[in-house]
N, C-alpha and C positions, 0 to 999 in steps of 0.2 A: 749548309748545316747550321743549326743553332749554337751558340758558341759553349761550349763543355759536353759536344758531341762528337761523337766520332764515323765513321765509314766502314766498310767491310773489310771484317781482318782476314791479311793473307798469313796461310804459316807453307812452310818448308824447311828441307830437309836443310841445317846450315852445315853441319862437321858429319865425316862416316869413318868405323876403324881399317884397318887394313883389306877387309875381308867385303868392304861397301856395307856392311849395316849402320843403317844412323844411327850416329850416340847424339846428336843435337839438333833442335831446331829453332827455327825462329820465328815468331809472330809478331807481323807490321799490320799496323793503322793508323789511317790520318785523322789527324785531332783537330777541333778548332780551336785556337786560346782565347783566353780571355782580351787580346788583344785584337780576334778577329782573323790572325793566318792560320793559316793551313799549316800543321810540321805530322813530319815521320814520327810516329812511337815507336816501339821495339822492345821484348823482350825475350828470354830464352829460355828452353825445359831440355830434358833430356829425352821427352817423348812429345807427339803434336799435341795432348792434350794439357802436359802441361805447361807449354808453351803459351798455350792461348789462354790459361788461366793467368797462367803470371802477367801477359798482356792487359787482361780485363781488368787484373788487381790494380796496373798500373793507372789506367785509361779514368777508371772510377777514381782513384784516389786524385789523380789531376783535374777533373771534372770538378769534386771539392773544392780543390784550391782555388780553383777559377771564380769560382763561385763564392766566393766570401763576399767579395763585392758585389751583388748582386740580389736578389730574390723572386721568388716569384708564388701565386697562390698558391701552388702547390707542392710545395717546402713545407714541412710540416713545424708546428709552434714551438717543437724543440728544439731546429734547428733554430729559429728565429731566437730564444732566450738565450740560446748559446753565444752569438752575436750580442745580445742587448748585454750580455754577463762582460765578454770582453771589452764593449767600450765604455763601460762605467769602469771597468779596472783600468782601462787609461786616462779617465778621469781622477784616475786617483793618483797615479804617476805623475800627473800634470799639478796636483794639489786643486785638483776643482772639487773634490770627493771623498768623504770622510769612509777611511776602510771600514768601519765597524758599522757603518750604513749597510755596505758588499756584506758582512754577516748577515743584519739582519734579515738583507731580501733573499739572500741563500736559503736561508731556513725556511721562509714561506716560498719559495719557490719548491722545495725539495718537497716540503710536509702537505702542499695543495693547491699550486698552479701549476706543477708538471703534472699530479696524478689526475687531474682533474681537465686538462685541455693540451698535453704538452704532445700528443697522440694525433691531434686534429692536423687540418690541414689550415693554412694561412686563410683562404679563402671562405672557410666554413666558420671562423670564428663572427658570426654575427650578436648584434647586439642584445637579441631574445638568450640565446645562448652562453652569453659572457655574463647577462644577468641573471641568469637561472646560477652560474657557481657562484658567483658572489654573494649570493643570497644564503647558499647552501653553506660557505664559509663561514658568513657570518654568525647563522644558526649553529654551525660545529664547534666553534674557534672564537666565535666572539666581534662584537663589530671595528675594532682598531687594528685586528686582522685582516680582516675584510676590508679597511681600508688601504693597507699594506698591499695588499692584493690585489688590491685594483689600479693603485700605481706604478705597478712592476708595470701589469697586464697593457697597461697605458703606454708608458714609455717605450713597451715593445713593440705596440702596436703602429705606434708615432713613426717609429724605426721602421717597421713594415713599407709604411705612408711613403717615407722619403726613399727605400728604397726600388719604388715602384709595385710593388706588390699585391698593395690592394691600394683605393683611393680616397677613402675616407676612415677614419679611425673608431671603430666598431664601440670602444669602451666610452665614446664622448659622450653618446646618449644612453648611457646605462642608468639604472636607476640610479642615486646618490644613498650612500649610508647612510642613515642615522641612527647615532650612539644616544647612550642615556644619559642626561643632561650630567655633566658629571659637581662634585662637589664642589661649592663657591671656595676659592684660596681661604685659606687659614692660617693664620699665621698666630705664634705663642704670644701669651702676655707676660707682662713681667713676673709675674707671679709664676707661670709656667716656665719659665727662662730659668728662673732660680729654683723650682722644682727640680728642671731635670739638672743644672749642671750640680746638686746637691747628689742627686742619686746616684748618677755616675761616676763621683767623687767616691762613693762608700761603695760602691758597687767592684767587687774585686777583680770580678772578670771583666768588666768595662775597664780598669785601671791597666789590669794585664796586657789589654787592645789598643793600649792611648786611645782611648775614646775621647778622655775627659779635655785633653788639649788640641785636640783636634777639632772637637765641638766646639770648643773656645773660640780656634781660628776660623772659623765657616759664619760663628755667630759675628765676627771681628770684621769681618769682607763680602760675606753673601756670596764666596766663591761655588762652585758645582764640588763634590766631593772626589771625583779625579784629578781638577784642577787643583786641591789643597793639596793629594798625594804627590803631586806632579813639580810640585815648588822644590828646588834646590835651595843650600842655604844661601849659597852665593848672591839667591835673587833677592834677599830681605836685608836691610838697612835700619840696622838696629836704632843708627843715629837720627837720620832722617826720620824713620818710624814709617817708612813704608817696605813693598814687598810686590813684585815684578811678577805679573801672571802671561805666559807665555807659551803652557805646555798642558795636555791632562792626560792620563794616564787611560788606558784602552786595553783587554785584552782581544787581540787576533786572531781567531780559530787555529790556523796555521803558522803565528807564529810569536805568539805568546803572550806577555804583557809588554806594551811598549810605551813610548813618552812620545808623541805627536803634538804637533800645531794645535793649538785650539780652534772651537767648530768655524768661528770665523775674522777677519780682522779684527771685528770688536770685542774678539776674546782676550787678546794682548793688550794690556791694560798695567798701568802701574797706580797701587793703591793706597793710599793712607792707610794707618793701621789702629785704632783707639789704645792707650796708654794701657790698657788693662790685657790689651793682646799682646805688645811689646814685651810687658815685663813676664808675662808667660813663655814668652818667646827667648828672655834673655837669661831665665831659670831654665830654660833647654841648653840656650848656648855653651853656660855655666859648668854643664855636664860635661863639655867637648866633643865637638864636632869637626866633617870635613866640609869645604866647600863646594866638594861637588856631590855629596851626597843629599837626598830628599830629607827634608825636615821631619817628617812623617815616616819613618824608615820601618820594615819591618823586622825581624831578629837576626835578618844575615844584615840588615843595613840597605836592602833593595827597596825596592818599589813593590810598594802593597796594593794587592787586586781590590779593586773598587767593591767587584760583586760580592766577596768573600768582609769587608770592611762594612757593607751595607747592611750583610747578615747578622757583623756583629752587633751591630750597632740595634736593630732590630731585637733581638736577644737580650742586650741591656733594656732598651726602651718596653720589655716585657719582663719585669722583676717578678718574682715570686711574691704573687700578691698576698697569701695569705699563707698561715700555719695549715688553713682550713683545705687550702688548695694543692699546697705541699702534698698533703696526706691524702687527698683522692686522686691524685700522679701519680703516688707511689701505687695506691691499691692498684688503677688501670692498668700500672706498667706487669704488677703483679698478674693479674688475669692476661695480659696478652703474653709475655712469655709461659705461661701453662699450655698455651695454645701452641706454642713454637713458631711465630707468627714473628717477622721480623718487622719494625718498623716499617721498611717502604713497603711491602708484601702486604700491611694494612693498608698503606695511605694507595695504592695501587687497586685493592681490594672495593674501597671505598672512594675513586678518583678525587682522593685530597691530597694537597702538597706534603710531603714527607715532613717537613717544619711543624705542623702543627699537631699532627702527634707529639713530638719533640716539645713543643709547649706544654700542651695540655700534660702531660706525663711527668712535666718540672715543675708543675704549678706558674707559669709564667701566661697564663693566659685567660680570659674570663668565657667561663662555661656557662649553657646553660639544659636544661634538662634535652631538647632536642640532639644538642651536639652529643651528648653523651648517651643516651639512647640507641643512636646509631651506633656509635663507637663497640659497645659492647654485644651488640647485637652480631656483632662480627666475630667475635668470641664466640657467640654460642649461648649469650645469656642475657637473659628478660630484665630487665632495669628494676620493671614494679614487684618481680618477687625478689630480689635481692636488697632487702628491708637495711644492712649495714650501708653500702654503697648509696642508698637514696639517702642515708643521713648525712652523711657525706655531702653528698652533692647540695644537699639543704645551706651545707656550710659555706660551701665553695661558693654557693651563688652568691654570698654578701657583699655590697660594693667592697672597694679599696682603694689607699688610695694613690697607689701605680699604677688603675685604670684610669687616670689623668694624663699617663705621657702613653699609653699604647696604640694612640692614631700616629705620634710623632715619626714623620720618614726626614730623611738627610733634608728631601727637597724644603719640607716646613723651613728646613734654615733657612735658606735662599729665601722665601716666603715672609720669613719675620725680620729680615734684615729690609725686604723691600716695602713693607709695611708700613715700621719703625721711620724711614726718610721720609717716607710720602704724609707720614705725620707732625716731620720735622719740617714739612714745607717744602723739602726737597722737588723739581720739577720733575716729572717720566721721562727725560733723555738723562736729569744726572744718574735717577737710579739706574737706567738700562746699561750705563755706561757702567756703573758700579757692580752691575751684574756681570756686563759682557756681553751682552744683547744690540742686536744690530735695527730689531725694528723694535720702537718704541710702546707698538698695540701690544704686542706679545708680553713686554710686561706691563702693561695696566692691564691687563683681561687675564692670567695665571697667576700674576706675584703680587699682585697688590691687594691687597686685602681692599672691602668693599668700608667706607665710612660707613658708623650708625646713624651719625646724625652731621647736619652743617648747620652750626649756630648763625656763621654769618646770612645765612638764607633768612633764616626766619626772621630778625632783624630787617633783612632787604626790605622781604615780603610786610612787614609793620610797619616802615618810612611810607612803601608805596600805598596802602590799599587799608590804610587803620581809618575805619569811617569816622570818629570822631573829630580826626586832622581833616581830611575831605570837609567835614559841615563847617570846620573853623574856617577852615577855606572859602569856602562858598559864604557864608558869612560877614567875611571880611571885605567881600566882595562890591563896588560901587553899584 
């Protein structure tokens, strides 16, 4: 017998009452374990039939167990992720494996690699097949999805590979993704540097979020903005004027916001801090603090969510640009409650992020006749006969000028911090270390911003190849 099979079940009569009617019996078969013997199974009902179910119940459910170590074609691809799900969670036990990675591929597994092949069998996953969903992803969902998904798909499959189940790995010769070339790093000028931390400065609700000192600290180290969260006071030296990066802040699905390791050794890092972070720093201390509390506290004193910090931040970095834009938020907001139409019930209506109605409705974001077009048309009304609203909108479209920091995201800090060195002369391993960065490509191809120009070049190229030195040369010549 194959091993997590079993042989033909015998049942009979085990217990009878006084009178000989059976009140019990009992159902035997032999199993083979995963070790390869032969053992007795056994269970009991109080009639044959349900004796042999409780048998069967048992037989199967051991057959499972048996089978964890093992696979074969025809295992279907949900057993197989269920497997690929448990050994990355002991990867993470082990600290090989960032949990909030186990999020991320949860969510693409649940949202369209199980509804899309988790059905199949191991053996039917061929390469025609694994490229027709990927494709299909990518057209639904987007290609960074699509790439998401095809590394699960991969790793499972690899899994497959070694555990004998098929013998070559189906997703190798898939087609490859290509994304749309995305935009070259950017990083702020000075001019923008003191743009925003002015705005934020005056910005009430950005004050109310510590935005404005916590922007300070990010532009102060080029830290990631969980790793600022993540700083206790304990780690920062006011004397010395550095600050101990050790930890960032993650929320869990299951189990909430937490403080972990950083992504990797080169995350633990201790940094210098510029004199002008310091004393921001020692106007905090000043206030009174604990030492094991986060520098960045939020109003019970805990650990503030990244995603909910990044919104705010986002929110500031979208001021109300104008009086002009003020008052065509308020009209919009006006027509869509007449409709009884809740926020997300629009942005649902019209698959837009529920934020940007939120914008557009505070005046915090730059419109223009398409966006609002549509918007209103979901109300129930025609843009070009509503003569008040298009003068409005006339208004709102005028630049501004807080549509100078509305591209700004956290990452730009990182970005203009790695800039700034690489301008100062700084080499690509000091800044990657400055970042936290393990491989040195990854920040000169995302953080470093690209030179306009290299003076020393064009000099070189003048010494070498200026034809007039060449004729003196050759002139000069015997």
């Amino acid at each position: 017998m194959p091993i997590g099979s079993w042989g033909q079940i015998s049942t009979w009569v085990a217990e009878t009452d006084d009178k000989g009617k059976p009140t019990k019996h009992k159902s035997q078969a032999r199993f083979r374990d995963h070790d390869g013997r032969l053992r007795p199974v056994s269970a009991y009902g109080k009639t044959r039939t349900a004796a042999e179910r409780a048998l069967l119940k048992k037989l199967q459910d051991r057959a499972n167990t048996s089978r964890s170590g093992e696979l074969t074609a025809m295992h279907k691809i949900n057993h197989l992720l269920d497997l690929w799900e448990k050994r990355f969670e002991a990867l993470i036990v082990d600290g090989k494996r960032s949990p909030t990675s186990l999020d991320t591929y949860r969510r693409v597994l649940k949202n369209h690699i199980r509804p899309a092949v988790g059905e199949l069998r191991i053996g039917e996953a061929t390469t025609p097949r694994i490229d027709t969903v990927l494709t299909k992803i990518k057209t639904t969902a987007g290609a960074s999805t699509a790439k998401t998904s095809r590394a699960v798909i991969s790793g499972a499959m690899k899994l497959a590979v070694r555990y004998g189940a098929i013998t070559v790995n189906p997703v190798r010769e898939a087609d490859t993704i290509e994304a749309p070339t995305k935009n070259p790093p950017r990083a702020l000028t000075g001019d923008e540097v003191r743009l925003l931390r002015t705005s934020l400065a005056n910005d009430e609700r950005a004050v109310e979020a510590d935005l404005p000192d916590l922007t300070a600290f990010m532009l102060g180290t080029g830290v990631r903005i969980g790793e600022a969260l993540a700083v206790l006071w304990h780690q920062v030296d006011l004397e010395a004027g550095t600050v101990q990066i050790t930890h960032t802040i993650a929320r869990i699905k299951t189990e909430g916001l937490i403080r972990k390791a950083t992504k990797s050794n080169a995350g633990e890092r201790l940094l210098h801090l510029p004199d002008w972070t310091v004393a921001m720093l020692r106007t905090r201390h000043a206030t009174g603090i604990h030492l094991d509390e986060p520098i960045f506290a939020d109003t019970r004193r805990g650990y503030r969510d990244p995603s909910n910090t990044r919104r705010a931040l986002r929110t500031a970095l979208s001021p109300i640009g104008s009086t002009a834009r003020h008052d065509l938020g308020t009209s919009l907001k006006l027509l869509r409650r007449q409709t009884g139409m809740t926020r997300k019930q629009v942005a649902d209506h019209l698959t837009w992020p529920q934020t940007r109605i939120e914008l557009i409705e505070t005046g915090r974001i730059k419109v223009d006749l398409q966006m609002i077009t549509t918007l209103v048309a979901a109300y129930g009304v025609q843009l070009e006969h509503h003569h008040p609203l298009l003068a409005q909108l006339h208004d709102a479209t005028q630049p501004a000028e807080s549509d100078k920091l509305a591209w700004i995201r956290s990452h730009a800090l990182r970005k203009t911090v790695a800039t700034t060195l690489d301008q100062a002369g700084h080499t690509a391993r000091q800044i990657a270390d400055q970042l936290g960065q393990a491989k040195v490509s990854l920040t000169q191809d995302v953080y470093m911003g690209r030179q306009a120009a290299n003076p020393a070049a064009a000099q070189a190229l003048e010494d070498a190849f200026d034809p007039i030195s060449a004729d003196n040369t050759v002139s000069r010549q015997p």
